[in-house]
C-alpha positions in Angstrom: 7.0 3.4 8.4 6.7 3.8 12.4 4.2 0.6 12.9 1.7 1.1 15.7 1.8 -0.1 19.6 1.4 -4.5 19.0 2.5 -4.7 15.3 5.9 -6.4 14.7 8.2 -5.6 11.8 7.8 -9.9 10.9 3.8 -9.7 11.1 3.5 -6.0 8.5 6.5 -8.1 6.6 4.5 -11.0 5.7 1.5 -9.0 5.8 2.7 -6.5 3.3 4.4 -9.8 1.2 1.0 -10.9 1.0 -0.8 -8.5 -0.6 2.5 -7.7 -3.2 2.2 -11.5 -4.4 -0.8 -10.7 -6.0 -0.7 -7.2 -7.5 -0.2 -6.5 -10.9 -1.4 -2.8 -10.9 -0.7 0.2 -8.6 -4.5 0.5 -6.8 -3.7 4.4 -7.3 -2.7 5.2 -10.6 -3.6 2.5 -12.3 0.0 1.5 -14.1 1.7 -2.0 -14.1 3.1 -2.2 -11.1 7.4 -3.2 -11.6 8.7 -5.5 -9.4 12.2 -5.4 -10.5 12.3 -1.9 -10.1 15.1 -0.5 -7.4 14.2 -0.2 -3.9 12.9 2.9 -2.8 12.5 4.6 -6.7 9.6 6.0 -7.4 8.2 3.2 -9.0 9.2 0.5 -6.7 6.1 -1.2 -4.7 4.7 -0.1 -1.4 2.0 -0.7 0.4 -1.0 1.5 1.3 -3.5 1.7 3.6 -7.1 2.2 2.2 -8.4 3.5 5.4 -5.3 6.0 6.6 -3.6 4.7 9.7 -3.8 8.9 10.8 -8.0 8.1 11.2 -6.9 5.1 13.7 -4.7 6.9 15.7 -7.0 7.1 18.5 -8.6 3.7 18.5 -7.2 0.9 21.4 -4.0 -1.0 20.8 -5.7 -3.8 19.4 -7.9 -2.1 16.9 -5.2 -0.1 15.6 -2.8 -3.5 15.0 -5.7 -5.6 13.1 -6.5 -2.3 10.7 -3.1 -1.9 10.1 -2.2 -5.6 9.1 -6.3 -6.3 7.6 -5.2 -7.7 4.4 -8.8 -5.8 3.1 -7.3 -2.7 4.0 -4.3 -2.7 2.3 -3.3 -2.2 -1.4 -0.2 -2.5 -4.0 1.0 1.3 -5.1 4.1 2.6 -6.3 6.0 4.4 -3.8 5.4 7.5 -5.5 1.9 7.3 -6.1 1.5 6.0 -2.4 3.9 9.0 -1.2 2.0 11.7 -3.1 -2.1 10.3 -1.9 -0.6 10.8 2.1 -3.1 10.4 4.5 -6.1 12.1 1.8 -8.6 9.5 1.1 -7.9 8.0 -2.2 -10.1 8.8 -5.5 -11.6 5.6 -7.3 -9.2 5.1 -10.3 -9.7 3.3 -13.6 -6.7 1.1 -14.7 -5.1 2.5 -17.8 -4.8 0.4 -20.5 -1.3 -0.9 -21.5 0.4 0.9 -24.5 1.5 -0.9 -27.5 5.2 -1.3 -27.4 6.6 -0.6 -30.7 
């Protein structure tokens, strides 16, 4: 992810550390979220921006960094489910509940 003019790669880091810590569902689809999963697979986490960084783009420097590292504006996906919403605004989604493992 290209961050925006005043954001360092350590503040999104701990940022985006933040808001991982205490996920346990992907604010997109609704599934447990896997934190073992491999790095970059499709159901590894990411992190998403509620309000897409694309509607920022022409806001000052400064405006653009706090949206972009706003805890409030930020949500645990899976890279897949993150990847597929782009910069479309997201739909409200139930949690699904957790099958039975048999």
């Amino acid at each position: 992810m290209k961050l925006p003019a005043g954001v360092t790669s350590w503040q999104w880091e701990r940022v985006r550390a933040q808001v991982l810590a205490v996920a346990e569902v992907c604010a997109l689809c609704g599934r447990a979220l896997q934190p073992d999963a491999p790095p970059r697979s499709r159901w590894s986490s990411s992190v998403d921006h509620r309000l897409a960084r694309k509607t920022f783009e022409r806001l000052d420097r400064e405006t653009q960094a706090r949206l972009c590292l706003t805890p409030a504006n930020l949500q645990a996906a899976h890279v897949a489910c993150n990847s597929k919403k782009r910069d479309r605004p997201q739909q409200v989604v139930q949690p699904r509940p957790q099958s039975q493992r048999w």
